[in-house]
Every structure is written in C-alpha cells, then in structure tokens.
Backbone as CSV, one residue per row, in Angstrom:
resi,resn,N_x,N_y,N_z,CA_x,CA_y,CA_z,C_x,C_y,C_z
1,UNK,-23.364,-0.733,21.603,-22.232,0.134,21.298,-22.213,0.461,19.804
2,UNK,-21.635,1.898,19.713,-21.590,2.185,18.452,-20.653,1.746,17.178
3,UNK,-20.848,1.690,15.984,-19.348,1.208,14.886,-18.492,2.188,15.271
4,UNK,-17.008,2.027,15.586,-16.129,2.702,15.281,-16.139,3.686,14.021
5,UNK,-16.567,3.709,12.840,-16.786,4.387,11.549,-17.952,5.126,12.083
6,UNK,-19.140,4.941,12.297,-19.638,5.721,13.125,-19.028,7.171,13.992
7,UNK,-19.005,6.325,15.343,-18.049,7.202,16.334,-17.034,8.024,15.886
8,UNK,-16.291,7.634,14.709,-15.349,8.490,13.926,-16.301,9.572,13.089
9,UNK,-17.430,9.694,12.427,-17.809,10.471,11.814,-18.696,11.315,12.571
10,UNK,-19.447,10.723,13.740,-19.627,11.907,14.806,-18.473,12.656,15.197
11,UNK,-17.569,12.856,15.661,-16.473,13.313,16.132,-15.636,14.114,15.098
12,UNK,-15.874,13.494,14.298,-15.616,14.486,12.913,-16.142,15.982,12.254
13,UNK,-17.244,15.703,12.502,-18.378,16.538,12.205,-18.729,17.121,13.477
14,UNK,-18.527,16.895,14.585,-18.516,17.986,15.883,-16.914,18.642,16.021
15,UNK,-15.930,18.665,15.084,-14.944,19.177,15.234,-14.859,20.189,14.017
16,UNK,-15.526,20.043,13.067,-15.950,21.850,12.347,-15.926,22.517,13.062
17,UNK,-15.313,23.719,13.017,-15.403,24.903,13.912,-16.613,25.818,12.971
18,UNK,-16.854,26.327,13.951,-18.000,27.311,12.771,-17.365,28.531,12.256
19,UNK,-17.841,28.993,10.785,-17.104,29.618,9.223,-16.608,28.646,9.092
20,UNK,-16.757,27.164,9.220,-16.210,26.616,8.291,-17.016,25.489,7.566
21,UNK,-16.378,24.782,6.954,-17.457,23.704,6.226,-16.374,22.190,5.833
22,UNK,-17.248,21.617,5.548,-16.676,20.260,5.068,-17.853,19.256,4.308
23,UNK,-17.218,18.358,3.402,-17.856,17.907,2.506,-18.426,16.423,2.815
24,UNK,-19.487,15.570,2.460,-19.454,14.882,3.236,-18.311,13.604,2.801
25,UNK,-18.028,13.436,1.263,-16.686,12.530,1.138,-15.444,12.964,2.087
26,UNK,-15.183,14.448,2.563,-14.185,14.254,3.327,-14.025,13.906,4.580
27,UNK,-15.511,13.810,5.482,-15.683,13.355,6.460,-15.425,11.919,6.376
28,UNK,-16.258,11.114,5.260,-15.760,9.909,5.184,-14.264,8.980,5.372
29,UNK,-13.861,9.943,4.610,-12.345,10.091,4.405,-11.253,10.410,6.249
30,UNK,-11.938,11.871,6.381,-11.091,12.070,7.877,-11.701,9.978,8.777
31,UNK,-13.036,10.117,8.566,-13.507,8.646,9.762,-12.652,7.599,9.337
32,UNK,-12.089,7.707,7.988,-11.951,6.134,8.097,-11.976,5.453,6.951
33,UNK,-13.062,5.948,5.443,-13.407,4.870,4.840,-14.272,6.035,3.643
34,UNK,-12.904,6.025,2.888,-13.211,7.592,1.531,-13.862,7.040,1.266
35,UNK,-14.671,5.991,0.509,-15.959,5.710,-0.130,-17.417,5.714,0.268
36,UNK,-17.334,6.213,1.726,-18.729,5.989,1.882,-19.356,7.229,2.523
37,UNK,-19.177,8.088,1.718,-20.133,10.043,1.722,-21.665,9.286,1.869
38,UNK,-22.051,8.160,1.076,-23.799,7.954,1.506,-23.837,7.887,3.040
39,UNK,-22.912,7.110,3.394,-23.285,6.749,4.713,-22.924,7.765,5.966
40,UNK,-21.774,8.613,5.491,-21.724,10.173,5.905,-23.584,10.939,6.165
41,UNK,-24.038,11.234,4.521,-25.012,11.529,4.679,-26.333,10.736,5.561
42,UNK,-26.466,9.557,5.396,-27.537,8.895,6.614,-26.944,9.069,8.018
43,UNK,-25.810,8.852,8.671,-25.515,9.489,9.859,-25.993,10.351,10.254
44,UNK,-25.794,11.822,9.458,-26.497,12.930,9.526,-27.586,13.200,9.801
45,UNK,-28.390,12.453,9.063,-29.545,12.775,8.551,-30.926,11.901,9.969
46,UNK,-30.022,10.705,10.567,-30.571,9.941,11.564,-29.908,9.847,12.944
47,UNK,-28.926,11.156,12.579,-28.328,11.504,14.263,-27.790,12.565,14.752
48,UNK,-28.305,14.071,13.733,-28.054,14.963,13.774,-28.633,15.759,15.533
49,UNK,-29.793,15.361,15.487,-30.437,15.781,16.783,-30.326,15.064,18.139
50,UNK,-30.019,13.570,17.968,-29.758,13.287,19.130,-28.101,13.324,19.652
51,UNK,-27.020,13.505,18.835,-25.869,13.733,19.012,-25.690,15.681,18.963
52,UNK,-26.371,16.053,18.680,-26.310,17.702,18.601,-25.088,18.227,17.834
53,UNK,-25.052,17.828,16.572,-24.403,17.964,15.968,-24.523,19.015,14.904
54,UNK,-23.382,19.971,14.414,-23.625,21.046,13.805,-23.871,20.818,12.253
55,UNK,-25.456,19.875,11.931,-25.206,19.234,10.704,-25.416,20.607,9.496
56,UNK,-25.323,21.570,9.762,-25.353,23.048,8.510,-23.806,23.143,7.871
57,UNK,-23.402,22.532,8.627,-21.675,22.629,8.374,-20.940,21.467,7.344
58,UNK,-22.469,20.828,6.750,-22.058,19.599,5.940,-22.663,19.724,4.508
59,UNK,-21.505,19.932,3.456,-22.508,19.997,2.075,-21.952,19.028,0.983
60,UNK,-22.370,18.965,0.176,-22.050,18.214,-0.884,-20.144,18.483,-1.600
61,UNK,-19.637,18.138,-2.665,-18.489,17.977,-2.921,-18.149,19.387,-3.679
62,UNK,-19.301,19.626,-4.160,-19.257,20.640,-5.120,-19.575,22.080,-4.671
63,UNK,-19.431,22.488,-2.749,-19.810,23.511,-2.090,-21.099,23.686,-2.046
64,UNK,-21.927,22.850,-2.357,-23.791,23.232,-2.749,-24.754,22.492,-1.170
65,UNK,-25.584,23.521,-0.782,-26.349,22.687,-0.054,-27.009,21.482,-0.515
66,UNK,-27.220,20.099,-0.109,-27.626,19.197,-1.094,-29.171,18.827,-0.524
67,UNK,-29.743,19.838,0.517,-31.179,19.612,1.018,-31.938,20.715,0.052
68,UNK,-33.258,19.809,-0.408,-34.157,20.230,-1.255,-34.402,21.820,-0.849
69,UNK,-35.180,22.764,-1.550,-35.866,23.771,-1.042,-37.185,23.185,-0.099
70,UNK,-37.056,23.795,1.073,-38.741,23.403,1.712,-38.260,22.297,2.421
71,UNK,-37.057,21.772,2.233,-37.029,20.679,3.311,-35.534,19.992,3.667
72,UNK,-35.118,21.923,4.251,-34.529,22.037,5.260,-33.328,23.211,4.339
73,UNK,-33.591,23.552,3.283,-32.175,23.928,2.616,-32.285,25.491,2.834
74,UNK,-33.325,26.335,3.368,-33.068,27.429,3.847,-32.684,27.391,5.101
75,UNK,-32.853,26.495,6.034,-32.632,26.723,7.332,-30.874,26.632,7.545
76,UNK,-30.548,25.498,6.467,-29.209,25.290,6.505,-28.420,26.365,5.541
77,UNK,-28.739,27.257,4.680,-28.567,28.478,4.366,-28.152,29.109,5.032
78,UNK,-29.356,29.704,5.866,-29.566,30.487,6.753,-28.271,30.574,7.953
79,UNK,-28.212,29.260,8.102,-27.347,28.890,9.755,-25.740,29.339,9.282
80,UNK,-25.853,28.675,8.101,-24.337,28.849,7.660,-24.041,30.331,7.247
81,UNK,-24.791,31.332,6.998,-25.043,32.582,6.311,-24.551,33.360,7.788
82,UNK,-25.189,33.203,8.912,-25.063,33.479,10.212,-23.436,33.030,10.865
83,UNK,-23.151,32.087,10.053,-21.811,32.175,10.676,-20.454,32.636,9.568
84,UNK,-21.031,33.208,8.790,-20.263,34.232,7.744,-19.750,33.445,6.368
85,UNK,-20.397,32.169,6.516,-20.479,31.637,4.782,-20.818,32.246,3.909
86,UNK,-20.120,32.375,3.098,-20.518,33.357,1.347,-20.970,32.564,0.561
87,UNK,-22.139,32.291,-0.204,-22.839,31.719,-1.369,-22.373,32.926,-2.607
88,UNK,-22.187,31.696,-3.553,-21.804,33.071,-4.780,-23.564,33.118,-4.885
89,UNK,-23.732,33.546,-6.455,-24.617,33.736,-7.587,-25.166,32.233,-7.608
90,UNK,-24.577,31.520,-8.017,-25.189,29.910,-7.949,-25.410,29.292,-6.755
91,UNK,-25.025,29.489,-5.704,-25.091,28.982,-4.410,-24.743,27.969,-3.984
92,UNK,-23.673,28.767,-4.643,-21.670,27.786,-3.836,-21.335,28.072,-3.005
93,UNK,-20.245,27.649,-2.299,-19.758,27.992,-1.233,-18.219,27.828,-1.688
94,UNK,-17.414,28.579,-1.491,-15.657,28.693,-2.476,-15.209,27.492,-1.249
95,UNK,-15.266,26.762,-2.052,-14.078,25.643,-0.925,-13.150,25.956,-0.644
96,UNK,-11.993,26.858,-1.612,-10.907,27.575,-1.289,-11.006,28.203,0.036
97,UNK,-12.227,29.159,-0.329,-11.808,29.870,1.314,-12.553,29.307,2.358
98,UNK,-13.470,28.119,2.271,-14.293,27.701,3.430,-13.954,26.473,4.179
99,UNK,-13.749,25.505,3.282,-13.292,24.288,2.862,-12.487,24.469,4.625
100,UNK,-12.869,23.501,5.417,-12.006,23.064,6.997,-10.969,21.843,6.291
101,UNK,-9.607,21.967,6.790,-8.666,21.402,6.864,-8.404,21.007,8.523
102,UNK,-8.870,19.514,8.998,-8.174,19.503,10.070,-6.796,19.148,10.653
103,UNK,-6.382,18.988,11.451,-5.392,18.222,12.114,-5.318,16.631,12.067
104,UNK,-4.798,15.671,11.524,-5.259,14.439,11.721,-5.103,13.917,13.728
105,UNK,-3.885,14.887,14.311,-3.744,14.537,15.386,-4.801,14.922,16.107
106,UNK,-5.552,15.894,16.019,-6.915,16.538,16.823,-7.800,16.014,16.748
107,UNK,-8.325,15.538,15.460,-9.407,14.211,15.343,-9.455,13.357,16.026
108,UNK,-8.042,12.685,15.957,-8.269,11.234,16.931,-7.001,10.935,18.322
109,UNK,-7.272,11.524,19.424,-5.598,11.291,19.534,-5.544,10.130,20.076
C-alpha cells in the first residue's frame, strides 16, 4: 500500500484541470507537508506514467519549466502551449493568470 502523502499528491496533481498549472511546493502543500516540493518532484518523475498523470501541468515556483532542453522540456512546452498556456519572453508562465487554486473540499472529501 501506498504513503498517504503519496496518495495525496497523486490526487492532487490529477485534479489540475487543463489551462491550468500548479507548482510543485503547492502540491506539497495541498498533500499534506509544504516542505517537501523534492519529493513532489520524484513522485512525478517515478509515477507519472504508471498513474497517468498530467505531469506538463507541474512547474517550478517561479512559473518556469524546470526539465532541461532535450530532456523532456519541449514536450512539456509543447503540451502546456496546446492547452492555451502563455510563456512570456523568458519562459514564464504568469501565475496570476495560470496559477490553479483548488477547493480544499474537492481534493479530499
């Protein structure tokens, strides 16, 4: 069976709706446990495909894709570009207007 902190940050991150985005400290934060965005990111990164999870919808704090060029940061560009994300000039993403606010009651009821 899985950690509860776990199971909370899958469920988290399959509740982005798409145009939207979230950071991975706030996922931490919605699961359970604001300090741990690393472990946000290894979730991701080691259960994106077998949970089918919409991991394009996850970026760093500062709106920035945080995957290298060449290994994986156009594809996640790309995906998010397709669902009407705006990158400025630097290749931000305005948290103002993207930034997902959920429900705390919808997350977990």
């Amino acid at each position: 069976m899985k950690n509860p902190f776990y199971q909370s940050v899958i469920e988290t991150i399959r509740s982005i709706p798409r145009g939207k985005i979230a950071t991975y400290g706030e996922i931490a934060d919605y699961a359970g446990n604001p300090r741990a965005a690393r472990q946000v990111a290894y979730i991701l990164h080691s259960s994106s495909r077998k949970e089918n999870l919409p991991w394009h919808r996850v970026v760093n704090g500062k709106g920035c894709i945080s995957l290298k060029p060449g290994h994986g940061y156009e594809l996640q560009k790309k995906l998010l570009k397709k669902e009407g994300i705006i990158f400025d000039e630097s290749d931000r993403i305005d948290l103002n207007r993207f930034l997902w606010f959920p429900s705390p009651h919808k997350l977990f009821p």
